[in-house]
N, C-alpha and C positions, 0 to 999 in steps of 0.2 A: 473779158479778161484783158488786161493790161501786155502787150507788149512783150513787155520786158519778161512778165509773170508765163507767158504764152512761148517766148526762147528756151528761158529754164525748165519747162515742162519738158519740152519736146526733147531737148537732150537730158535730161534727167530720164527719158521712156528709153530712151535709147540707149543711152548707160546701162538702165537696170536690164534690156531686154537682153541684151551681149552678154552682161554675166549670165545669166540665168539659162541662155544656147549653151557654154561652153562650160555650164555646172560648175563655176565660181559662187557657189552658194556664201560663204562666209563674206566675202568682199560685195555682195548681194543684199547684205544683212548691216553688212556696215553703212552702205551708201546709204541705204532707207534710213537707218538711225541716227547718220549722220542729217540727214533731209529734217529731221525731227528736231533734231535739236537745235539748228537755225532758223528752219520756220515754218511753222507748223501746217499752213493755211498749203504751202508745199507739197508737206506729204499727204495733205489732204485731197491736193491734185493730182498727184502722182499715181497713190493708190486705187482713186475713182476711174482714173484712165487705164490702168492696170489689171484691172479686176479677170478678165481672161485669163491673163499670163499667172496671175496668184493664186487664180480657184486650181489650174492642175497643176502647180508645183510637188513634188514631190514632200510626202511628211518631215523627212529629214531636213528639209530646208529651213524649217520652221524649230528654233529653238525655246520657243517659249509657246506654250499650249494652253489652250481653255479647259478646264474639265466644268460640266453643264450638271446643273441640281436642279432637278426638275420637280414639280408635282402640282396638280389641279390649282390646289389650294394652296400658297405662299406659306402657310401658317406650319406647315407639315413640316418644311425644312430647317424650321428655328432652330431645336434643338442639333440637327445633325450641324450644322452653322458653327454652332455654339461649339460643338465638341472637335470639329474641325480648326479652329482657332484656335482652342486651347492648345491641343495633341499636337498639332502638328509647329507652332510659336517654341515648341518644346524639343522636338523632334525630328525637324524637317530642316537640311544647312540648305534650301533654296528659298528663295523669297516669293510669296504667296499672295493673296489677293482674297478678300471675299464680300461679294457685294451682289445686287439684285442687276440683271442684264438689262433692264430696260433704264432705271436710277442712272445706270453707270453711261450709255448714248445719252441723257438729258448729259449729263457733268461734260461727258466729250464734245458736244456741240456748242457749249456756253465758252468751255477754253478754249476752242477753235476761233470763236469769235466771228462766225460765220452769221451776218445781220439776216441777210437773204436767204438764208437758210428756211425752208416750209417747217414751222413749228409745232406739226403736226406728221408723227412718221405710223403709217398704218400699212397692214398687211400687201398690200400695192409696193411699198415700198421695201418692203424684206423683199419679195420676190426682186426685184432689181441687183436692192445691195445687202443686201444679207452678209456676204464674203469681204464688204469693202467695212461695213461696220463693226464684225470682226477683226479683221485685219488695223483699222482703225484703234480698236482697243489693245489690238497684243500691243500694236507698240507706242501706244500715248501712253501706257499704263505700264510702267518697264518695273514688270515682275516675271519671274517662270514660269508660275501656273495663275493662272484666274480662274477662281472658282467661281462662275454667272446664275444665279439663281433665277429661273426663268417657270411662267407657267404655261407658256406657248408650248401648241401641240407641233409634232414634227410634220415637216411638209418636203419633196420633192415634187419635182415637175416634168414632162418630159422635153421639156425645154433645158432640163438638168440645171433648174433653180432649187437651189436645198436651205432648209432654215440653219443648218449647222454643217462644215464641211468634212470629211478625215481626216484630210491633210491638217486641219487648224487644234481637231478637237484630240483631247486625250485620252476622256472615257465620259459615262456619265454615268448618274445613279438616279432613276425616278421612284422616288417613295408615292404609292398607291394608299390612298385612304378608302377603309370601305362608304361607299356610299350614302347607308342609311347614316352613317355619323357626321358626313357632310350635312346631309339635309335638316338632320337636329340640328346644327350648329344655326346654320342660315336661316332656320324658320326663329331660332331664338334671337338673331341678329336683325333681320327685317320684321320681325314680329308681322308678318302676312305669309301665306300660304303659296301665293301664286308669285311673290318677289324668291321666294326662297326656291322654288320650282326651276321660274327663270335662273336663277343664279346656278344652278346645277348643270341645264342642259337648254339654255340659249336659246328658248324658244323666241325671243324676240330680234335673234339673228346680228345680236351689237358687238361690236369691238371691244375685249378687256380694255379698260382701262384702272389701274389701282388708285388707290385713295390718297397715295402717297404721290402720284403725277400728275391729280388735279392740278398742283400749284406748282406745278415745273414749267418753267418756258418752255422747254421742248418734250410734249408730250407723247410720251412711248407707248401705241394701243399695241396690248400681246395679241397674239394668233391665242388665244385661247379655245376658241370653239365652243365642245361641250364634254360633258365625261366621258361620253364614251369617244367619241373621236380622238380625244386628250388621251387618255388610257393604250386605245387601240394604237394610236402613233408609234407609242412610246417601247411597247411591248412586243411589235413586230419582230419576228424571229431574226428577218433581212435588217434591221436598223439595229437592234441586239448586235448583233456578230460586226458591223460594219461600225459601227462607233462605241464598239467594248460597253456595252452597258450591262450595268447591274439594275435588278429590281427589287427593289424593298418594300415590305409594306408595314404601314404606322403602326396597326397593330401589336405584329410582330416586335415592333421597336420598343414597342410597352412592356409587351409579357417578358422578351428575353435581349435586353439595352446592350448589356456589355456583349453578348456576339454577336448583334447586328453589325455595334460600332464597329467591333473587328473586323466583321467582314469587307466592312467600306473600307478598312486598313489595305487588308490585302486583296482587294480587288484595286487601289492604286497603286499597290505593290506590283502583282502582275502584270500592267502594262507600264511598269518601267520608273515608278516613283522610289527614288531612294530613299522610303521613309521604313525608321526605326518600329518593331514593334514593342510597346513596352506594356506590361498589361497591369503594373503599380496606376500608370497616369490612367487609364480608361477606368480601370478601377475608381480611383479618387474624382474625376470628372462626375461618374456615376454618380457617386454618393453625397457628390457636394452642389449637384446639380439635376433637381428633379424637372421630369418632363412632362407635358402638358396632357393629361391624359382626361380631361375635364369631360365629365356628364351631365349634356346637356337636356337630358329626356329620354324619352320615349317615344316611336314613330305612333301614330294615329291609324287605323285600318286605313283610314281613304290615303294615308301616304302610303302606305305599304302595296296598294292598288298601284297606287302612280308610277311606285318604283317598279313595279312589276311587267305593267307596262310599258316603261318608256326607257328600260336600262335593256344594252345590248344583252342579248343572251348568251353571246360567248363569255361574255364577262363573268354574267350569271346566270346560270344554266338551270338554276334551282329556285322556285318560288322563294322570296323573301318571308 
């Protein structure tokens, strides 16, 4: 590090560290945003050195918040995506965001401009900076809420490394696809048995990576896991309550659309989303926009075996 670049750090720490003792939160908020808007490589120093004093900040200090859209499969959250852009472009007087979490670190690291940057970020490196890549996107990305669509399972440590903080986060919603419709899907997509297998429950122990960040310079492997690890994370009572989640399942989203979508309404209602309920637009969304509800098959006995098998039993407790 340069000097000059190694001055302005140390008293930019020290700036921010004094506001943040004496709960000048707002003039806390400025500095950093001001830090952003002359240069970026900045606050990219600032916030990597920070990363302690950020993780326990108080919620309130943070005016702009992530809400996290989760599920196994990417494919599960199109349509809520879709109805979220619409509803809320219509309904919501804050400005919003909606993009995939791992897409969205490739696009921050290309405008950082960061050469020496490892163009490779894998679970090794969530555990580090999880809170700084976060923190990173609230404020390159100046909106109020980002909605990150993510298929990474949740992780804590007792090192107290976490894949997603409270302080940052504002709620989340993990849509649950039943399984055997996973496994059609994927046995139809790899047309093999034992790819579609793999692809369910990671028996070859690999790093997601999507199709879409082959060809990204900075490639984002998700913490995916497996189903059931992915599932279990998500659905802990203790991760529930501590980062306001909702759970939905696809299913459901089929047989009854318009009050799932409501629900997702006012489950960002209750923790604190000034959004409108109007139930003309969900309505019209509905109807103008059909969801993927595609029939790929039928399970085979020996998958029905496999799944019986190899799917946690809390999940399901009942032979398939």
């Amino acid at each position: 590090m340069k000097l000059l670049k190694k001055i302005k750090l140390n008293y930019n720490l020290k700036l921010l560290n004094d506001l943040v003792i004496n709960n000048k939160y707002d003039e806390a908020n400025k500095l950093i945003t001001d830090i952003k808007n002359k240069d970026k490589l900045d606050l990219f120093l600032l916030l990597k050195n920070s990363q302690n004093l950020m993780a326990n900040l108080p919620s309130d200090f943070y005016k702009r918040k992530i809400i996290w859209t989760v599920s196994y499969d990417s494919l599960e959250l199109t349509y809520i995506n879709q109805f979220l852009n619409y509803y809320l472009l219509k309904n919501l007087n804050f400005s919003f965001f909606i993009k995939n979490f791992a897409t969205s670190l490739n696009d921050l690291f290309v405008n950082l401009g960061i050469d020496n940057q490892v163009n490779e970020i894998k679970f090794e490196d969530f555990l580090t900076y999880s809170n700084l890549y976060q923190n990173l996107l609230l404020y390159n990305f100046d909106r109020d809420f980002l909605f990150m669509n993510t298929c990474n399972s949740f992780f804590q440590t007792n090192k107290k490394n976490f894949f997603i903080h409270p302080n940052i986060t504002f709620c989340y919603i993990y849509v649950i696809r039943d399984p055997k419709e996973l496994l059609i899907r994927y046995k139809s997509k790899f047309n093999s048995p034992e790819a579609s297998y793999d692809e369910l429950f990671n028996f070859s122990n690999q790093p997601y990576l999507s199709e879409e960040q082959e060809n990204m310079k900075f490639k984002v492997f998700e913490n995916r896991t497996n189903y059931n690890i992915n599932y279990n994370s998500w659905t802990d009572e203790n991760v529930i309550s501590t980062y306001k989640g909702k759970i939905i399942s696809y299913e459901k989203l089929l047989d009854d659309t318009q009050n799932v979508l409501l629900e997702i309404l006012y489950h960002l209602k209750q923790y604190g989303m000034d959004v409108g309920i109007n139930l003309d637009d969900i309505n019209n969304f509905v109807s103008t926009n059909k969801i993927d509800g595609k029939n790929y098959g039928d399970l085979s006995n020996n998958d029905k075996k496999f799944l019986n098998k190899n799917l946690d039993k809390i999940i399901f407790p009942v032979k398939i």
